[in-house]
C-alpha positions as CSV (number, residue, x, y, z in Angstrom):
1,X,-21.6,-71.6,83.8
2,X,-20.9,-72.8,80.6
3,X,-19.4,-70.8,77.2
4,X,-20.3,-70.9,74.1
5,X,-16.8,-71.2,71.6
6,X,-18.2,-68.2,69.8
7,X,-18.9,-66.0,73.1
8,X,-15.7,-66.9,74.4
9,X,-14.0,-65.8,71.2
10,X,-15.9,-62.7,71.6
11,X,-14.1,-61.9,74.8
12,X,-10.7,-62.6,74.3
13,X,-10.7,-60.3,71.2
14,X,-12.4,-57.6,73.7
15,X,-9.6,-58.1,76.2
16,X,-6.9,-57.8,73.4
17,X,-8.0,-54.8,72.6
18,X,-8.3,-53.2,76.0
19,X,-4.6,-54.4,76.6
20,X,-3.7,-52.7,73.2
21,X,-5.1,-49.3,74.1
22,X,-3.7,-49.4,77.7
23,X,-0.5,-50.2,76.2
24,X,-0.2,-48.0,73.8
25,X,-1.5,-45.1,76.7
26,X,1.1,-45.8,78.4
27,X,3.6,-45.5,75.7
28,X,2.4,-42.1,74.6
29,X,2.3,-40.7,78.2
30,X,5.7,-41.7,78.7
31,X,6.8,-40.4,75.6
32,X,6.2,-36.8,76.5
33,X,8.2,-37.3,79.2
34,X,12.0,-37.3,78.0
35,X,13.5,-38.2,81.2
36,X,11.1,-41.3,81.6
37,X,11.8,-42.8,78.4
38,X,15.9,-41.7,77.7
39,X,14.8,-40.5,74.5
40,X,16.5,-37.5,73.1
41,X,15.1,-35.4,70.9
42,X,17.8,-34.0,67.9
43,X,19.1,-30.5,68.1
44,X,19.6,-28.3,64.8
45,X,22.4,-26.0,64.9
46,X,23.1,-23.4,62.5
47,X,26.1,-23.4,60.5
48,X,27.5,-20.1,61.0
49,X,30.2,-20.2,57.8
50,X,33.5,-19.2,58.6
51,X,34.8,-15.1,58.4
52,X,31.1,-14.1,59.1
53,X,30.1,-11.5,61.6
54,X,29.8,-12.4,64.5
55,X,26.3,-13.9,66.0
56,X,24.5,-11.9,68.0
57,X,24.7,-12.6,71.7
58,X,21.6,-13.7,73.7
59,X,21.1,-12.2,76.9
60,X,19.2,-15.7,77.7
61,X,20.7,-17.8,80.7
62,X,21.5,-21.0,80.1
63,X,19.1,-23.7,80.4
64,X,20.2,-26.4,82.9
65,X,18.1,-28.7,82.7
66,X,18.9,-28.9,78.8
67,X,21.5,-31.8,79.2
68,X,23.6,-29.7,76.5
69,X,24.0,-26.6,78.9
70,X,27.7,-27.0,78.5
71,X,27.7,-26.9,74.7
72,X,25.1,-23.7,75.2
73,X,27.1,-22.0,77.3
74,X,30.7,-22.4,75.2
75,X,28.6,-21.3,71.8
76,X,27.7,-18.8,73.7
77,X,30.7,-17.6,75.1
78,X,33.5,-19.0,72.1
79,X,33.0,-16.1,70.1
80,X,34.4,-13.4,72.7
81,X,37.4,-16.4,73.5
82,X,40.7,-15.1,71.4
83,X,43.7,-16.4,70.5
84,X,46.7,-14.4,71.6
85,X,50.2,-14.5,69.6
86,X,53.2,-13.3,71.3
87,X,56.4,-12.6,69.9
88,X,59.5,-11.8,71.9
89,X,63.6,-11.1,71.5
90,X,65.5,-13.3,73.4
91,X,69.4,-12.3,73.5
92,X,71.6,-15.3,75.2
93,X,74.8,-13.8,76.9
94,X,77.6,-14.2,76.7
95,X,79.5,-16.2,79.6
96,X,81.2,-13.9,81.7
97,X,84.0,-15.4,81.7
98,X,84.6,-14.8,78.1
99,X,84.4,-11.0,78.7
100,X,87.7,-11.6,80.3
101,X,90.4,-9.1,78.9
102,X,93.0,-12.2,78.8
103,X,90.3,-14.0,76.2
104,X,89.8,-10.8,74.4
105,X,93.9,-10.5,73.9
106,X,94.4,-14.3,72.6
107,X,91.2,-14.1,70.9
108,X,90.1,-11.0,69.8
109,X,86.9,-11.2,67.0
110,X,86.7,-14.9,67.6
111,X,85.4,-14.4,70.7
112,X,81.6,-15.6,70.7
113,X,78.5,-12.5,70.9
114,X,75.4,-12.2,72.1
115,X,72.7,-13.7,70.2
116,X,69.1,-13.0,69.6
117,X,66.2,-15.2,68.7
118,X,62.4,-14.6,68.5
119,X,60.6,-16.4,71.4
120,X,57.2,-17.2,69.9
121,X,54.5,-18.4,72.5
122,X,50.5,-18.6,72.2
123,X,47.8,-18.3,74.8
124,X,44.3,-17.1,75.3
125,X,42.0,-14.1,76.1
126,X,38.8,-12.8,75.9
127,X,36.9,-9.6,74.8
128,X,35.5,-7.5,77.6
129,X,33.7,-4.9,75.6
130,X,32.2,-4.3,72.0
131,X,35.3,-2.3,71.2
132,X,38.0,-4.5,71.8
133,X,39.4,-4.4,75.4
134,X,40.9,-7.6,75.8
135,X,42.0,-9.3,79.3
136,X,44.8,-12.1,79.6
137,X,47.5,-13.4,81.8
138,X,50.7,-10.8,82.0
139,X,52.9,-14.2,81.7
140,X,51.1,-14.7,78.1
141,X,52.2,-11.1,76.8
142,X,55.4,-9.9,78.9
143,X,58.1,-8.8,77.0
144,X,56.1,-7.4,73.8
145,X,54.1,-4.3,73.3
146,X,52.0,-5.8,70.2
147,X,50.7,-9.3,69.7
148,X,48.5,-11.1,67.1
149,X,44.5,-11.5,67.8
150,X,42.8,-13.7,66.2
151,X,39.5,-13.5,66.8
152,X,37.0,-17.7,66.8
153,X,35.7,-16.4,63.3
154,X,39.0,-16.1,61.8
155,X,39.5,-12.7,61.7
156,X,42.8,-11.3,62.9
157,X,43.7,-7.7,64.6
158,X,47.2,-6.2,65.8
159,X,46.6,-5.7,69.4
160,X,48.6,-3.4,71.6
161,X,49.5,-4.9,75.2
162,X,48.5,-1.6,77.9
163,X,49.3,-2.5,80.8
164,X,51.0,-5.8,82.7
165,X,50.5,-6.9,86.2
166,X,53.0,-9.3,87.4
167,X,51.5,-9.5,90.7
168,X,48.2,-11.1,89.6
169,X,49.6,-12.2,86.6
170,X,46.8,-10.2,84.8
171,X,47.1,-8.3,81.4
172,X,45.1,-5.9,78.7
173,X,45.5,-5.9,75.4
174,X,43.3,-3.2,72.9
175,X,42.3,-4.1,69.3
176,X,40.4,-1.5,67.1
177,X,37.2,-3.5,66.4
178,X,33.4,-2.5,66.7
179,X,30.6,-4.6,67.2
180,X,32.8,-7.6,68.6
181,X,31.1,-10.2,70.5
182,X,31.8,-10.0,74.3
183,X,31.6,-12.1,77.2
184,X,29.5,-11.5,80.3
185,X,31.0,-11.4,83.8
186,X,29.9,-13.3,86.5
187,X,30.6,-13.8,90.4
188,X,32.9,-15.8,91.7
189,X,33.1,-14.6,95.7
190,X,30.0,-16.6,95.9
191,X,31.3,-20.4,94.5
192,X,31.4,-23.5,96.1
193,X,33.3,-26.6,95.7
194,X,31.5,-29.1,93.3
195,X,29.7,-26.2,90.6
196,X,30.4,-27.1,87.5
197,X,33.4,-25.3,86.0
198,X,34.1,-24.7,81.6
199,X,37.5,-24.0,80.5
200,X,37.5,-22.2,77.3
201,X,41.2,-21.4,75.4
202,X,43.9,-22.9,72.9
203,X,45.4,-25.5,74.6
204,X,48.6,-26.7,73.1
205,X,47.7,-24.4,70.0
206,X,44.3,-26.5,69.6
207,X,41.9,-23.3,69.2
208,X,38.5,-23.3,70.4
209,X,39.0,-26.6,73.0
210,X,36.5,-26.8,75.8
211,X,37.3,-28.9,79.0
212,X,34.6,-29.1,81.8
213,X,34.7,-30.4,85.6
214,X,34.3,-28.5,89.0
215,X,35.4,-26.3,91.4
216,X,37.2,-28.2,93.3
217,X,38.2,-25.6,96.2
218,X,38.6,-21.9,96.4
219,X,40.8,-19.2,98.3
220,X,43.6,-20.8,98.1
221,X,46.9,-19.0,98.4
222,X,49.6,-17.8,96.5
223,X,51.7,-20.0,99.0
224,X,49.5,-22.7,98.8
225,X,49.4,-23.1,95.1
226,X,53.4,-23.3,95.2
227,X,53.8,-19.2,93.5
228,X,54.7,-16.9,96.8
229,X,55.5,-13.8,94.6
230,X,51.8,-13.7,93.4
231,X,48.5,-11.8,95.2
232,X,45.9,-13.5,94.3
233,X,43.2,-16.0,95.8
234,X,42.9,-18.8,93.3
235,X,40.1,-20.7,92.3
236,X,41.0,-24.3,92.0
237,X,39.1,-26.6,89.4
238,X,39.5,-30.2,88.2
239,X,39.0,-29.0,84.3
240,X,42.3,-29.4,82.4
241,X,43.9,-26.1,81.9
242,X,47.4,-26.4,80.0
243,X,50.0,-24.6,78.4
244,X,47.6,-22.2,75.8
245,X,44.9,-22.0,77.7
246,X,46.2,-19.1,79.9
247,X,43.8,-16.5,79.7
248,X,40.8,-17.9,78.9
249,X,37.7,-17.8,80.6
250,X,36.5,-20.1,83.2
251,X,33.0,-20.2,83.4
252,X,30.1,-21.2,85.6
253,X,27.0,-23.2,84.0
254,X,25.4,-20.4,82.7
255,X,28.0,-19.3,80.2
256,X,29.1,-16.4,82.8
257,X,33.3,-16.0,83.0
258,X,34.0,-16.0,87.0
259,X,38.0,-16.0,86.3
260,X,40.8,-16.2,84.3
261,X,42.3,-19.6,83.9
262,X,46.3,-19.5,84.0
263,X,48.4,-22.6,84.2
264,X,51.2,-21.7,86.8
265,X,52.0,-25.5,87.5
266,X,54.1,-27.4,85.3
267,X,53.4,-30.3,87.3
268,X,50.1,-29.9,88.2
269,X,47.9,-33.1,86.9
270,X,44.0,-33.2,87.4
271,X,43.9,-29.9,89.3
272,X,44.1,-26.4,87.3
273,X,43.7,-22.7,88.9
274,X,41.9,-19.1,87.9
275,X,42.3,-15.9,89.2
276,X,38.8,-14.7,90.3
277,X,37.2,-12.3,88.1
278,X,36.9,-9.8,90.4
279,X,40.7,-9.6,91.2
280,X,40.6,-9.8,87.1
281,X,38.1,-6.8,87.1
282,X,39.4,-4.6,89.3
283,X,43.2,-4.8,88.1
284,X,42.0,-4.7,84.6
285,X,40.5,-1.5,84.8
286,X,43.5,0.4,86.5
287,X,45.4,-1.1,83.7
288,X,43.5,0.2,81.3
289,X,43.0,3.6,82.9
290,X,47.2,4.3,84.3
291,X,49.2,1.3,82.4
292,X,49.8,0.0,86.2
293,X,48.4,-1.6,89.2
294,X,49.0,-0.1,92.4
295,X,48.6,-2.8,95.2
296,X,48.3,-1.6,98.9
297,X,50.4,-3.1,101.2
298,X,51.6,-2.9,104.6
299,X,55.4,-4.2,104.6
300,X,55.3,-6.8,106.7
301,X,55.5,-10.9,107.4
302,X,53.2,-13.2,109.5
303,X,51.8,-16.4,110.0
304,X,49.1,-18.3,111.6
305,X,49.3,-18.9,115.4
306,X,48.8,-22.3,116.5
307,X,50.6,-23.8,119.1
308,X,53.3,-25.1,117.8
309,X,53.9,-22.1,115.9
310,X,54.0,-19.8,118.6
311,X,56.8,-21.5,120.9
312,X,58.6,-21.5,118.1
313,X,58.1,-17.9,117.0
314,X,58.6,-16.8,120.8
315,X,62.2,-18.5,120.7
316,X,63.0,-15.6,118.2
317,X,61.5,-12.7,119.5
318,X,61.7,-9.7,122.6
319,X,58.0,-9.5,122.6
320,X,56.3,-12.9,123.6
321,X,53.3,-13.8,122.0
322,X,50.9,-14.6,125.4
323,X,47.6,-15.7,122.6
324,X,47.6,-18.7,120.6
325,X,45.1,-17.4,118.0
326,X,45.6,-14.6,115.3
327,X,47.9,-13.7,112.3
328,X,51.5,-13.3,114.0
329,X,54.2,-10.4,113.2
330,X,57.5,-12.0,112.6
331,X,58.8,-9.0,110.6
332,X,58.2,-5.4,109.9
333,X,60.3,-4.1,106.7
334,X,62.5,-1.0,107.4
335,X,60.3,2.6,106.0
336,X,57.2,0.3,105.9
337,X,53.9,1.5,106.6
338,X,53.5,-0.6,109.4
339,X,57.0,0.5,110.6
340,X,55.3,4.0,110.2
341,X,51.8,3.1,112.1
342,X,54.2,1.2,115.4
343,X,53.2,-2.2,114.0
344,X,56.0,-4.7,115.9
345,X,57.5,-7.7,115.1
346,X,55.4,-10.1,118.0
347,X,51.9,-8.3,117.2
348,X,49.3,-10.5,116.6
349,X,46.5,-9.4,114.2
350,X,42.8,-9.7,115.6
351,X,40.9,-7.4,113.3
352,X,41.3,-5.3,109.8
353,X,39.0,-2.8,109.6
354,X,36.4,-4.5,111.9
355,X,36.7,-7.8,110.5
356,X,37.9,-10.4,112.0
357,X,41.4,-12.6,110.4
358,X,42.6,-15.9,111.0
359,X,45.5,-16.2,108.2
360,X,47.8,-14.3,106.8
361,X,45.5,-14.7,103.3
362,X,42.7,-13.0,105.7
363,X,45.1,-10.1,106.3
364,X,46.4,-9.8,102.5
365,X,42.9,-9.9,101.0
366,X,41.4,-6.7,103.6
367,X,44.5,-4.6,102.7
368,X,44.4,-5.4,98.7
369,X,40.6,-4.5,99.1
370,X,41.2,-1.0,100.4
371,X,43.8,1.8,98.3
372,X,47.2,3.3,98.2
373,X,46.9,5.7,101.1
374,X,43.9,4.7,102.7
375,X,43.6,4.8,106.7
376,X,42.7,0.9,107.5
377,X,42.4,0.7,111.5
378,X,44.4,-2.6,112.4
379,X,43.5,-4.2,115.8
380,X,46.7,-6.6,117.6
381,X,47.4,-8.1,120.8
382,X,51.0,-6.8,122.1
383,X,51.5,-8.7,125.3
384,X,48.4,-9.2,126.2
385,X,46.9,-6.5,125.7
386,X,45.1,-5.1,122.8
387,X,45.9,-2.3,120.7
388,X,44.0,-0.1,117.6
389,X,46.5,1.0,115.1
390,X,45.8,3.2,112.3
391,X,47.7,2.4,109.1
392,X,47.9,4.1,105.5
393,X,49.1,1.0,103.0
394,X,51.4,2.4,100.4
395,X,52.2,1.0,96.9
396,X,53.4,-2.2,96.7
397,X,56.8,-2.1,95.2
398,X,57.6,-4.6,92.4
399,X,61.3,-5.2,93.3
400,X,63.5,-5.7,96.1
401,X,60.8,-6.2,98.9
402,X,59.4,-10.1,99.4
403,X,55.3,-10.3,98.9
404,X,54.4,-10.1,102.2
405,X,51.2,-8.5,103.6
């Protein structure tokens, strides 16, 4: 069939414009779709000038699939985020060897004397209530009873340190505000490696700097982490934490603190560590309440059975370990609690309080969960056979006993 030149003109106009409309369909279904097209639509952000009250916080969560949930949740949280001023008096000593009567008689007033200096350092915190109870590391404030607050608006407050845990390195500090913007707590017994993890703090006196990455494991050890005179189960993460940023808040995506970052390795490159906020919580509010933590504890030392472990433990003791899986006795300290409830060096711990352990972390974590003077029923295998024990933990003392369980 044969075309005319106008009829076939007539058609390819048609078809351009069919093409046209489908196209530009296309475009505008696409373009309500974000995620299709990789366009992002611009945010506006208030200014909030500097020295203003604070902004009101919004109990809304955090919106993940906004691909600026981070930046959400650190304005949300970066108000509550202080900066924490220490000073300290540092007296160097004199050598004793210049304290040496023979010095003193050739040298008399020329002999050198001790000398002070003020030891300034700076670290982090954050507000846990509208009136100004504050929570940091003890390592950030030990030595002082007063420290400088200065609060993400500028404003500044004396705060008074009351109360220091050196066991889990956690501290409170009190400032006389109302009205201040606080965080909110999360959970952090239910993590798992590969959340997302925000690091909030002063790093290197750089105030306000956020880091993000992951949780990257969690229970690990005082031993593990390298500090044996800690009690703590840390949370590891992969989001820089340095020298500043002890005692700010690490967060999960929704803008929700789950611990307290601390950085306890000098060495440590690419990994950081945070004492949950329950441990946080819970030591916190003694602190606040007494000025002191009481930690229960049983007065002994153990270690995982494997094995190995056990032919070599057995080489030491009277009382031959016959199982090859548990948390071994290898000491019981003298006036110990255990010592008191028949606990032996070659018992092997099956079950705290119903529960069954496998480490001596297992062990340390059931007795710090209970109280001073508490009856914990403690089941062990002694030669074979096993045994229910009923124990009272006392209060850990703070010198002169190692950190065992």
């Amino acid at each position: 069939m044969s075309l005319s030149f106008k009829q076939l003109t007539l058609y390819v106009t048609l078809l351009s414009i069919g093409g046209g409309i489908g196209w530009l369909g296309n475009r505008y279904l696409q373009g309500s779709n974000n995620l299709e097209t990789g366009l992002v639509l611009p945010v506006v952000r208030q200014q909030i000038p500097p020295y203003a009250s604070p902004p009101v916080q919004s109990n809304r969560p955090v919106d993940r699939s906004n691909p600026n949930f981070i930046a959400e949740a650190a304005e949300k949280v970066g108000p509550a985020v202080v900066r924490i001023d220490a000073s300290t008096k540092v007296t160097n000593q004199v050598p004793e060897a210049f304290k040496n009567p023979l010095f003193r008689r050739f040298f008399g007033d020329n002999l050198p004397q001790p000398e002070e200096r003020i030891k300034r350092g700076t670290g982090s915190g954050f507000i846990l209530t509208a009136d100004g109870r504050i929570v940091t590391n003890a390592h950030v404030v030990s030595g002082t009873d007063t420290v400088k607050v200065t609060l993400k608006d500028g404003r500044e407050f004396e705060g008074k340190v009351q109360g220091v845990d050196p066991l889990t390195d956690v501290a409170v500090v009190k400032i006389n505000g109302k009205e201040l913007p606080q965080v909110a707590l999360g959970r952090s017994d239910n993590i798992v490696p590969g959340q997302w993890a925000i690091a909030i703090g002063n790093p290197l006196g750089l105030d306000n700097t956020v880091t993000v990455g992951i949780i990257s494991a969690t229970g690990r050890t005082s031993s593990q982490v390298g500090i044996p005179d800690k009690r703590v189960r840390f949370i590891q993460t992969d989001a820089a934490i340095n020298p500043g940023n002890s005692g700010g808040p690490l967060l999960n995506d929704q803008g929700e603190v789950i611990g307290i970052n601390t950085a306890i390795r000098a060495d440590a490159q690419g990994l950081g560590f945070a004492i949950p906020i329950e441990t946080a919580k819970r030591v916190a509010d003694q602190l606040f309440a007494k000025g002191k933590a009481e930690h229960p504890y049983l007065g002994i030392q153990m270690l995982s059975l494997t094995p190995a472990t056990k032919a070599e433990v057995n080489k030491q003791l009277d009382n031959k370990i016959t199982i090859d899986q548990g948390v071994a006795v290898t000491r019981v300290m003298e006036n110990s609690p255990a010592q008191k409830a028949d606990l032996r060096a070659g018992d092997v711990i099956q079950k705290v309080d119903g529960i069954a352990v496998n480490t001596p972390g297992d062990v340390q974590e059931r007795v710090e969960n209970t109280s001073v003077g508490k009856e914990l029923e403690v089941e062990i295998n002694r030669l074979g056979q096993v045994q229910k024990l009923k124990v009272r933990p006392g209060a850990f003392p703070l010198s002169g006993s190692p950190a065992g369980g």
